[in-house]
N, CA, C and O atoms as a GROMACS GRO file, in nm:
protein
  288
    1UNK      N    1  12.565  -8.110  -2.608
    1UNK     CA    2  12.544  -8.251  -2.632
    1UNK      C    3  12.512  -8.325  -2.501
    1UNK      O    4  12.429  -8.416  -2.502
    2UNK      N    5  12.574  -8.289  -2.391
    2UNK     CA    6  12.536  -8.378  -2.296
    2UNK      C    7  12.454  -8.343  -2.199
    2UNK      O    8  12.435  -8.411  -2.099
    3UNK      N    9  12.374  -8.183  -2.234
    3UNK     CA   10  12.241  -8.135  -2.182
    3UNK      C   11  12.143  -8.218  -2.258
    3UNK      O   12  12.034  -8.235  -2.204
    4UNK      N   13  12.169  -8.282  -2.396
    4UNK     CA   14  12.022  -8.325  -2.430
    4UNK      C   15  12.036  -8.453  -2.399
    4UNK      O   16  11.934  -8.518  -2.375
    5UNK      N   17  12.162  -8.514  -2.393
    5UNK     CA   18  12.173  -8.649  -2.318
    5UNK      C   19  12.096  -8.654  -2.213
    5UNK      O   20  11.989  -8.715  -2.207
    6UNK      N   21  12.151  -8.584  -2.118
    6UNK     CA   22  12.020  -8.554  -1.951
    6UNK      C   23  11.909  -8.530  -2.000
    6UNK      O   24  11.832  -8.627  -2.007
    7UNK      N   25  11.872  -8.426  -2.039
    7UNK     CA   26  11.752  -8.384  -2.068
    7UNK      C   27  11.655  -8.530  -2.163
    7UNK      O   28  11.534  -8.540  -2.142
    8UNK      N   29  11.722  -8.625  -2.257
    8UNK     CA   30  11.639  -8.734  -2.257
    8UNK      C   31  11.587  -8.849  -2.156
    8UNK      O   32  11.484  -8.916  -2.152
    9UNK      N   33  11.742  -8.839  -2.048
    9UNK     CA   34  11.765  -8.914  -1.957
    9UNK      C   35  11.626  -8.881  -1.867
    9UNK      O   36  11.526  -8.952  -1.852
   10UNK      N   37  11.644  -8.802  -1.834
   10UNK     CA   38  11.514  -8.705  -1.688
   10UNK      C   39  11.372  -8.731  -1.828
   10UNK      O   40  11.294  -8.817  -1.786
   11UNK      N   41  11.347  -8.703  -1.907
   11UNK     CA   42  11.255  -8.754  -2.010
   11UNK      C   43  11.192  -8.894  -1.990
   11UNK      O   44  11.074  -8.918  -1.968
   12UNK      N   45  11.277  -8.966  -2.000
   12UNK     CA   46  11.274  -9.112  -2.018
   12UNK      C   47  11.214  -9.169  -1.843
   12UNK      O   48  11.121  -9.247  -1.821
   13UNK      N   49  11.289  -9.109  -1.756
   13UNK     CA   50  11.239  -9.123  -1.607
   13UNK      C   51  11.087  -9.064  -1.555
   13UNK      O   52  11.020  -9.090  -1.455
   14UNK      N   53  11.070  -8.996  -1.643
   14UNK     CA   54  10.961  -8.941  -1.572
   14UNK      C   55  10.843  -8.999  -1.681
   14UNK      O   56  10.730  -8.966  -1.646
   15UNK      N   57  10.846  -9.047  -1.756
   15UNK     CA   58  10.761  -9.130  -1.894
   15UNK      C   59  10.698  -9.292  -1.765
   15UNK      O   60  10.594  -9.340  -1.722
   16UNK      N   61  10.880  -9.317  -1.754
   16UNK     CA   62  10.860  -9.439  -1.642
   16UNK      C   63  10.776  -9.417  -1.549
   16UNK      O   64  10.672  -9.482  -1.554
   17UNK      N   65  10.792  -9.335  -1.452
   17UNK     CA   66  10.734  -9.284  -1.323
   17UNK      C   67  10.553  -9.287  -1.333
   17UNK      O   68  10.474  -9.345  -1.259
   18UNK      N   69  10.525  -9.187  -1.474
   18UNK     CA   70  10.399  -9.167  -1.530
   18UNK      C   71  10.344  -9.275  -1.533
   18UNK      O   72  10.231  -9.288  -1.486
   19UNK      N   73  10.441  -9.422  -1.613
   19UNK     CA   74  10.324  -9.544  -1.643
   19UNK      C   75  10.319  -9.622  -1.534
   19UNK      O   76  10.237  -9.713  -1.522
   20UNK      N   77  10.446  -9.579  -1.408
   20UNK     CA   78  10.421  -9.698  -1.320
   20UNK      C   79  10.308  -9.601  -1.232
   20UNK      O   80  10.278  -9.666  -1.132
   21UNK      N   81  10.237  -9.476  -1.232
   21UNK     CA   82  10.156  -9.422  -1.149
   21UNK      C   83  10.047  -9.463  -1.176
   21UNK      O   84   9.964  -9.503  -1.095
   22UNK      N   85  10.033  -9.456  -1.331
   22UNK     CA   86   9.918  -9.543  -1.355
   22UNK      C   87   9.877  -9.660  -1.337
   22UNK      O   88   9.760  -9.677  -1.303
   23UNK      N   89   9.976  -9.785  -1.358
   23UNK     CA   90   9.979  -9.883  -1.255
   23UNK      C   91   9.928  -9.906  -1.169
   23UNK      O   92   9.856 -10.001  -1.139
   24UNK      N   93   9.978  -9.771  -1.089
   24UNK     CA   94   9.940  -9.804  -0.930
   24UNK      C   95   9.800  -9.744  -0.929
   24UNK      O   96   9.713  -9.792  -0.856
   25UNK      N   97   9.776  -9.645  -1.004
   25UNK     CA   98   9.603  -9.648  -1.007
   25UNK      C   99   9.565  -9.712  -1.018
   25UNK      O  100   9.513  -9.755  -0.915
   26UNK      N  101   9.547  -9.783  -1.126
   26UNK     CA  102   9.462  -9.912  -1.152
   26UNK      C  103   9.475 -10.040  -1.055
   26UNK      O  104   9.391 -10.130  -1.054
   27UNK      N  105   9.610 -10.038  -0.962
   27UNK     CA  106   9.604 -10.162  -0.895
   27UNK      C  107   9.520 -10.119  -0.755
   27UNK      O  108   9.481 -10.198  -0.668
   28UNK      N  109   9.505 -10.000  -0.757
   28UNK     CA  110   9.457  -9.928  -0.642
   28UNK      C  111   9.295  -9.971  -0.665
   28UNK      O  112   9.242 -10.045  -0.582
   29UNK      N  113   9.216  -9.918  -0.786
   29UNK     CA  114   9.106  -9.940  -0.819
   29UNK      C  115   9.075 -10.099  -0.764
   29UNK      O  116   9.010 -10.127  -0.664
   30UNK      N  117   9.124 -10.172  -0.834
   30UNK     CA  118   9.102 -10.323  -0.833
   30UNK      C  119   9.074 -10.347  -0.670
   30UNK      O  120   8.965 -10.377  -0.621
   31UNK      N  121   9.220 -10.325  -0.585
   31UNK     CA  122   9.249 -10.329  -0.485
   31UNK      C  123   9.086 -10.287  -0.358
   31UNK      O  124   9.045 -10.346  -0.258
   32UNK      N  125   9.037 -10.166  -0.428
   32UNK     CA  126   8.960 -10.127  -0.361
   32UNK      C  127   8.828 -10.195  -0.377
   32UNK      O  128   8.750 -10.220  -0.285
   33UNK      N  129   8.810 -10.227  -0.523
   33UNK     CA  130   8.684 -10.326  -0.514
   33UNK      C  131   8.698 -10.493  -0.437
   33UNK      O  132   8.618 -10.540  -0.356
   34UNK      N  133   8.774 -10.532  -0.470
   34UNK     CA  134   8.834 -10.671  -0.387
   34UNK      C  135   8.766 -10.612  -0.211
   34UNK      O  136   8.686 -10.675  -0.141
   35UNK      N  137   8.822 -10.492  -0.182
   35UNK     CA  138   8.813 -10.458  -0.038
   35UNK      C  139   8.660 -10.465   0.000
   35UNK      O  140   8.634 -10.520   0.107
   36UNK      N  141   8.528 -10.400  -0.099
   36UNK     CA  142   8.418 -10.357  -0.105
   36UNK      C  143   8.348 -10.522  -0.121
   36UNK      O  144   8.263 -10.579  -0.052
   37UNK      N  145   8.406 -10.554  -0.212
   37UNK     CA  146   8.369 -10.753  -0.205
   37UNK      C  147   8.376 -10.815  -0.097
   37UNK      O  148   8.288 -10.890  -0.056
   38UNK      N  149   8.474 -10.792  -0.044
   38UNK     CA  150   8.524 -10.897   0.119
   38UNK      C  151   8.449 -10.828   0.183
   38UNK      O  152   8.365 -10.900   0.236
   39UNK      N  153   8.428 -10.670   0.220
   39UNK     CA  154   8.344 -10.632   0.299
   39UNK      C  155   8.191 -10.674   0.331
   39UNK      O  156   8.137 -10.703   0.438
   40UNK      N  157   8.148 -10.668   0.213
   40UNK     CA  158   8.015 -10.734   0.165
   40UNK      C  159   7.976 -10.895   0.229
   40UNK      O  160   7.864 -10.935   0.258
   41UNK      N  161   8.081 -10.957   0.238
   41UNK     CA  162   8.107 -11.078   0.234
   41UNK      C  163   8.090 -11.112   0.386
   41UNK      O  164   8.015 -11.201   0.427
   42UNK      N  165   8.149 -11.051   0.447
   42UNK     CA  166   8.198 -11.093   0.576
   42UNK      C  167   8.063 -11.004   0.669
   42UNK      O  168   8.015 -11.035   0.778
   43UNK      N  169   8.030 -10.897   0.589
   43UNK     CA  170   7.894 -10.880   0.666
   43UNK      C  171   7.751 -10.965   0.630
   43UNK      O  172   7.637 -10.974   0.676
   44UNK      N  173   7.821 -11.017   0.531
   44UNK     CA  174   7.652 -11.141   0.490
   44UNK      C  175   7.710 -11.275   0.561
   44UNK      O  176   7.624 -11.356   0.594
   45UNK      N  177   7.836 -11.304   0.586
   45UNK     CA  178   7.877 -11.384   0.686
   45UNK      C  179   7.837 -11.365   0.831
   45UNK      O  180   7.790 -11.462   0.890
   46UNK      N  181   7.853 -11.238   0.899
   46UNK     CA  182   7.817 -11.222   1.000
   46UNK      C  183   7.693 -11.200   1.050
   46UNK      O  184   7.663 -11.180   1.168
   47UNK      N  185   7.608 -11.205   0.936
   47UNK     CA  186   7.468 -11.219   0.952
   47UNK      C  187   7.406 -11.331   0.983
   47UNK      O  188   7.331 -11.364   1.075
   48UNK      N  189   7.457 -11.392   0.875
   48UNK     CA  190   7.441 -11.531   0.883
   48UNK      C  191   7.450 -11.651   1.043
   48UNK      O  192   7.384 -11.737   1.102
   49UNK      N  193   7.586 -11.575   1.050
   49UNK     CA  194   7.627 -11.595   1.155
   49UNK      C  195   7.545 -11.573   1.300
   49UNK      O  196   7.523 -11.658   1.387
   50UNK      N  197   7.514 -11.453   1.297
   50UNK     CA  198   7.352 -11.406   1.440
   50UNK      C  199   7.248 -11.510   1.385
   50UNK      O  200   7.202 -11.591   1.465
   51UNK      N  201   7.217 -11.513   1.286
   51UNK     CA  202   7.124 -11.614   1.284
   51UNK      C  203   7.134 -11.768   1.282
   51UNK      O  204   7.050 -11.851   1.318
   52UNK      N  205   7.222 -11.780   1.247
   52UNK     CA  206   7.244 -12.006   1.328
   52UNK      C  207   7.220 -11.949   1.468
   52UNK      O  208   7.112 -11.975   1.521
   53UNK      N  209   7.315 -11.872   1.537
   53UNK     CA  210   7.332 -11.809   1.690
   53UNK      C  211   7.179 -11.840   1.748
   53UNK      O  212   7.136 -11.938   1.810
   54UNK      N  213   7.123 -11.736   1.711
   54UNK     CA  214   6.982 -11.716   1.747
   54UNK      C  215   6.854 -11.850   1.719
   54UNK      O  216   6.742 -11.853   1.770
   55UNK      N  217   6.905 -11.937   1.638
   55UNK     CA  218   6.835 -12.078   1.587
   55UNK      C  219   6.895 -12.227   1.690
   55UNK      O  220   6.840 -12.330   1.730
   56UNK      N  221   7.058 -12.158   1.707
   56UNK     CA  222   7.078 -12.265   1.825
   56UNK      C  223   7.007 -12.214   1.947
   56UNK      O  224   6.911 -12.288   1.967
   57UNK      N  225   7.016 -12.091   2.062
   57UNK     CA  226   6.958 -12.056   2.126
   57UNK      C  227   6.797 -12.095   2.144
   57UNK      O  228   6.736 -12.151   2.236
   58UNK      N  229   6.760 -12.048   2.032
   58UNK     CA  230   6.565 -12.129   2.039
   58UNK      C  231   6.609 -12.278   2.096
   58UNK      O  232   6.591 -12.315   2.212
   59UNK      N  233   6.667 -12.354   1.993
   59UNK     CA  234   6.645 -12.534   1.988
   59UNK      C  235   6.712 -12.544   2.176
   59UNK      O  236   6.663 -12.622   2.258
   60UNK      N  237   6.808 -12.465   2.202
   60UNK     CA  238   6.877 -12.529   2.357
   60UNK      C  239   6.747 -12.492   2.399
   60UNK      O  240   6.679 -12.594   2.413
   61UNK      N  241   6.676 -12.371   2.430
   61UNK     CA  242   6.514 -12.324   2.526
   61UNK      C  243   6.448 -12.419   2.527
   61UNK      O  244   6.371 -12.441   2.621
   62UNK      N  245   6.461 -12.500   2.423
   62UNK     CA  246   6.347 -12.574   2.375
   62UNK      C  247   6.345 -12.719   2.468
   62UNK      O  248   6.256 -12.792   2.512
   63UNK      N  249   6.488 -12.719   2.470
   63UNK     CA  250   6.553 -12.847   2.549
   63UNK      C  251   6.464 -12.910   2.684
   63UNK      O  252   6.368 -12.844   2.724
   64UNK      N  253   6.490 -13.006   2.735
   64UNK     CA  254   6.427 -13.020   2.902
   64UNK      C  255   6.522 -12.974   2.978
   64UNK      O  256   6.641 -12.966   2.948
   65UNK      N  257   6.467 -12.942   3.083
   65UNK     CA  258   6.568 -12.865   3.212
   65UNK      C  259   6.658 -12.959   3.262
   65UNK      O  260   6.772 -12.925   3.292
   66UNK      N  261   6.604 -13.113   3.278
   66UNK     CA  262   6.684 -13.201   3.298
   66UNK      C  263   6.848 -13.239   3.238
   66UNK      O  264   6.962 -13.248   3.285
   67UNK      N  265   6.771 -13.257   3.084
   67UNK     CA  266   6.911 -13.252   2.947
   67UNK      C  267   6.992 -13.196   2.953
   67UNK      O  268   7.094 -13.231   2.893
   68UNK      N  269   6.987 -13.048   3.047
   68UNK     CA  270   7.119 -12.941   3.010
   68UNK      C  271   7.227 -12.991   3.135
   68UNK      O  272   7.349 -12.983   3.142
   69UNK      N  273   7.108 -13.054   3.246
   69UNK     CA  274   7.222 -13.047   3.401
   69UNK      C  275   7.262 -13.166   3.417
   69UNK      O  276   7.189 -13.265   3.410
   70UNK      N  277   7.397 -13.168   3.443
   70UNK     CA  278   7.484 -13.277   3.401
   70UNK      C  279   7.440 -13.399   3.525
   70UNK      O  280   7.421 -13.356   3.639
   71UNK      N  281   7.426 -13.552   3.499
   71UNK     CA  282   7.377 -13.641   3.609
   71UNK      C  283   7.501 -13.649   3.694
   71UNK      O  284   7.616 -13.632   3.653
   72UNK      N  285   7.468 -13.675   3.807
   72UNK     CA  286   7.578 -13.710   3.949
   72UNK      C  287   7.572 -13.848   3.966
   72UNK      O  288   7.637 -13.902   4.056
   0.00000   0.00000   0.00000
């Protein structure tokens, strides 16, 4: 009687274990696309980013030599 007691007990734990693994698969999945999104993100940000860079750079060239050096 109290082998099948355990034996439901260790049953019942490892049923648990099973659905929280799956769980964690699936939060893993999610987890990883979120990661592949931000990645995406922050390299079309940082693109973005070289290019204002490279658009301020032109407009300062563009400047007079005078404008940049501070008057005395």
């Amino acid at each position: 009687m109290a082998n099948t007691s355990q034996f439901d007990q260790i049953t019942e734990r490892v049923e648990r274990l099973l659905l929280r693994y799956q769980e964690l698969q699936r939060t893993n999945v999610l987890l990883g696309a979120q990661v592949d999104a931000l990645t995406q993100e922050r390299d079309s940000l940082k693109s973005r980013l070289g290019a204002a860079r490279a658009r301020v750079d032109a407009l300062l060239e563009r400047l007079p030599a005078t404008a940049s050096s501070p008057k005395q």
